[in-house]
Structures are given as structure tokens and as C-alpha cells.
C-alpha beads as a LAMMPS data file, in Angstrom:
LAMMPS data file: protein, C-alpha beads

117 atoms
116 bonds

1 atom types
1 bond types

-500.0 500.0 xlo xhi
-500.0 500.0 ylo yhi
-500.0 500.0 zlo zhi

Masses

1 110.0

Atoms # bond

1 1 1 -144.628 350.514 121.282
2 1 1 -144.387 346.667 120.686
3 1 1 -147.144 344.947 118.984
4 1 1 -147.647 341.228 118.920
5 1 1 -149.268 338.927 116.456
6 1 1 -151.232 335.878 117.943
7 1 1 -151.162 332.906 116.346
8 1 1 -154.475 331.124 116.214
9 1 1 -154.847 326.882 115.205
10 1 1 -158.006 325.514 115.124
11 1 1 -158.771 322.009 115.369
12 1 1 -162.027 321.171 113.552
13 1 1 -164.747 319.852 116.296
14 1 1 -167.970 317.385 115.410
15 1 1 -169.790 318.479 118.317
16 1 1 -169.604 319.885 122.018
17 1 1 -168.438 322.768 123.178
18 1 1 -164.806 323.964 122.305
19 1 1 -162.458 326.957 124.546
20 1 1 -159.519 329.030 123.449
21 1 1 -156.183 327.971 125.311
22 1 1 -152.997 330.989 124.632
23 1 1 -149.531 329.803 125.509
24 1 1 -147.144 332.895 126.197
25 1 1 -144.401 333.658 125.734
26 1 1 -145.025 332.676 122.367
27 1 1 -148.807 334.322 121.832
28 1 1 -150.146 330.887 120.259
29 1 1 -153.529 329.934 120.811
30 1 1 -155.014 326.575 120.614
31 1 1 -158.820 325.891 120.359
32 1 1 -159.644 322.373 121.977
33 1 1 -162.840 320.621 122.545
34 1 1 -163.929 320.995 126.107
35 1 1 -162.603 318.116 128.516
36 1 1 -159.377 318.050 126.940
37 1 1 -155.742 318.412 128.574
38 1 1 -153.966 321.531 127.817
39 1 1 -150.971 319.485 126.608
40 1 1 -153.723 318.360 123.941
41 1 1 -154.000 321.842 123.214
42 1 1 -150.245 322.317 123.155
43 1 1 -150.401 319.275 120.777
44 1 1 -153.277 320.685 118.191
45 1 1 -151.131 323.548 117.541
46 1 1 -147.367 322.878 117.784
47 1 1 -146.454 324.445 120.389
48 1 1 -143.548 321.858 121.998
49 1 1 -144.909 321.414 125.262
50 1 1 -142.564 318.480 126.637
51 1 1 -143.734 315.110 128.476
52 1 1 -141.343 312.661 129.066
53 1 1 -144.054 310.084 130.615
54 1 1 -146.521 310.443 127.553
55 1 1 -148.774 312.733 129.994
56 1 1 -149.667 310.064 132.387
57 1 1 -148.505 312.126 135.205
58 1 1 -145.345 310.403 136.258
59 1 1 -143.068 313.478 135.631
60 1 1 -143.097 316.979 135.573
61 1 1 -141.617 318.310 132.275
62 1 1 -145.133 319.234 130.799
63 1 1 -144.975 322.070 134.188
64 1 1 -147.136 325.287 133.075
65 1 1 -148.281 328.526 134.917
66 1 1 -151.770 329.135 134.568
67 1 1 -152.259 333.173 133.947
68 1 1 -156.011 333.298 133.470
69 1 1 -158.741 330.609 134.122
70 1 1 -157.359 328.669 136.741
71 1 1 -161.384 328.535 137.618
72 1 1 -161.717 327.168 134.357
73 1 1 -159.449 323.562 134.737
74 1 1 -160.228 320.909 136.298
75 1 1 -158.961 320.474 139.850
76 1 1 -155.619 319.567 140.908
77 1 1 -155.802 315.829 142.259
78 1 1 -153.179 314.306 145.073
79 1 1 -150.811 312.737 142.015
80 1 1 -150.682 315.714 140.262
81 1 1 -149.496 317.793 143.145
82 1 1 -147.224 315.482 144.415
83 1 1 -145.639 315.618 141.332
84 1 1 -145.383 318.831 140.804
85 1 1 -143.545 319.191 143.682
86 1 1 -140.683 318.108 141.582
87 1 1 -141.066 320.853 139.222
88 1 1 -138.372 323.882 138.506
89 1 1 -140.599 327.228 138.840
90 1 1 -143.257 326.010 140.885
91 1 1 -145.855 328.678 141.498
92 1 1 -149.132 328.784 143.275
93 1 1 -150.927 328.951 139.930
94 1 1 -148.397 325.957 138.402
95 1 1 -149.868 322.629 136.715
96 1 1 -149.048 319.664 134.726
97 1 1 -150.328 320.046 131.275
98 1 1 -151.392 316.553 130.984
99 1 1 -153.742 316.457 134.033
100 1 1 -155.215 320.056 133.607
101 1 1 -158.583 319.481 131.379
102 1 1 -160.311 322.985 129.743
103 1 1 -163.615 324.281 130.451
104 1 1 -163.532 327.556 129.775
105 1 1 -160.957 330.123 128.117
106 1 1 -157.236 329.960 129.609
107 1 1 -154.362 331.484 129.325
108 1 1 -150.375 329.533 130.370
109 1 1 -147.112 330.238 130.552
110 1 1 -144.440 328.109 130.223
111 1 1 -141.876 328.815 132.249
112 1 1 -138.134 329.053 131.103
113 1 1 -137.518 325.330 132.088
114 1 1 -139.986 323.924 129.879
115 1 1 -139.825 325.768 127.118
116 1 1 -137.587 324.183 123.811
117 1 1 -136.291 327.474 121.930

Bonds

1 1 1 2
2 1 2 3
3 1 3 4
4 1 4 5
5 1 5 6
6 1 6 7
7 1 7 8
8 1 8 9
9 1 9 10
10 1 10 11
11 1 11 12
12 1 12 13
13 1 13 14
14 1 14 15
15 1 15 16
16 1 16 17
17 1 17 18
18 1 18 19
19 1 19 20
20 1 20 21
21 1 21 22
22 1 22 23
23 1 23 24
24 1 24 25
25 1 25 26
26 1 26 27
27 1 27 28
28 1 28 29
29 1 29 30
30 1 30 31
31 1 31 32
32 1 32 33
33 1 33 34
34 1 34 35
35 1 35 36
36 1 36 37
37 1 37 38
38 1 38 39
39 1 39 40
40 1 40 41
41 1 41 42
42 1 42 43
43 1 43 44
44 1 44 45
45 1 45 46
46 1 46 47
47 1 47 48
48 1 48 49
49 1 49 50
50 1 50 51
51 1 51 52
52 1 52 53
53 1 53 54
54 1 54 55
55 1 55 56
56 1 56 57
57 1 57 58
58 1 58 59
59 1 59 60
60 1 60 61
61 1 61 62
62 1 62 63
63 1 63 64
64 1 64 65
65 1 65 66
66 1 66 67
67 1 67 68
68 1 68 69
69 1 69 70
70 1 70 71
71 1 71 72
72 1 72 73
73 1 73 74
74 1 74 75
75 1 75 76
76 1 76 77
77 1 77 78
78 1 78 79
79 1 79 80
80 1 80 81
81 1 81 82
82 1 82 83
83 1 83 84
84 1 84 85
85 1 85 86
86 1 86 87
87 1 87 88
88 1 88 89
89 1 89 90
90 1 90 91
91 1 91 92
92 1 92 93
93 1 93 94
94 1 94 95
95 1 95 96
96 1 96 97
97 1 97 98
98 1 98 99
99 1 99 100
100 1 100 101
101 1 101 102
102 1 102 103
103 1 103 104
104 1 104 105
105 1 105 106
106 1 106 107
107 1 107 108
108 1 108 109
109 1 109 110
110 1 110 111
111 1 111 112
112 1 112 113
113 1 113 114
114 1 114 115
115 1 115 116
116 1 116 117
């Protein structure tokens, strides 16, 4: 049987309400304050999450699959999906990392394109 260890970074908060973000494949989770991006997360915690643009949504590479808590982003807007219609591995449950704020517990993946191993 395989076990995992999870890697947890916290990021110290001065109010408000803060979530738990876990990036597989890697098992790293993030805590952000609510309202921010999951690249933010991805940021907080080293995990290399790229973004060519800076995360102002004018590419793709920051492309992540949302597992769990889809319910729990905010909603896709029409720039964000028409650019992520340029992404490799697009999925139903794919978004950009830099548009995607957290309001609840989530859970990505990102997919073999993105990742920087």
C-alpha cells in the first residue's frame, strides 16, 4: 500500500477568512486568504505554477483541473474561457489559475503540460 505525505504552507493572515487549496500530483497544500487566485496559492507555497502573462489572463500556461470545489471559485468569465480554449488538456472542470479566486476548500491538478518537473 502507498502512503503519501502532504505538504502543508501556511501563509500568516491579519484577518478574514482563509481556505485550504491541494495541488496534486504533488500533495501540496496552500492556505490563502479568501478572494485570492489559486495561482496566489500556488505562489504562497512553491509550487511552480507557470504564467507567462503575469496572471492577467492573456495566456493559458497557468491551465489547472479543478478536482473538488469547483462550487467553491469564482465563476468562469467570457476572457477566461476564451482563453482557455487555447489550453493543452482542456477539461470540463479546467481553469486558469490566475482568474479562479477561493472561497471555500479546493482541490487542482495540474495537468502534465503545466507542470515543471
Amino acid at each position: 500500500m502507498e502512503t503519501t505525505t502532504q505538504k502543508t504552507i501556511k501563509k500568516e493572515t491579519k484577518t478574514g477568512k482563509t481556505y485550504k487549496v491541494v495541488f496534486l500530483p504533488m500533495n501540496v497544500e496552500a492556505t490563502v486568504n479568501e478572494g485570492e487566485s489559486i495561482l496566489d496559492a500556488a505562489e504562497n507555497c512553491g509550487v511552480d505554477l507557470p504564467h507567462n502573462c503575469g496572471g492577467v489572463c492573456a495566456c493559458s500556461t497557468c491551465h489547472v483541473i479543478v478536482k473538488e470545489g469547483m462550487d467553491r471559485l469564482t465563476p468562469r468569465h467570457e476572457e477566461e474561457e476564451d482563453r482557455l480554449d487555447m489550453a493543452e488538456n482542456l477539461t470540463l472542470s479546467s481553469r486558469l489559475g490566475c482568474q479562479a479566486k477561493v472561497f471555500g476548500d479546493v482541490v487542482v491538478e495540474l495537468p502534465e503540460c503545466t507542470r515543471r518537473e
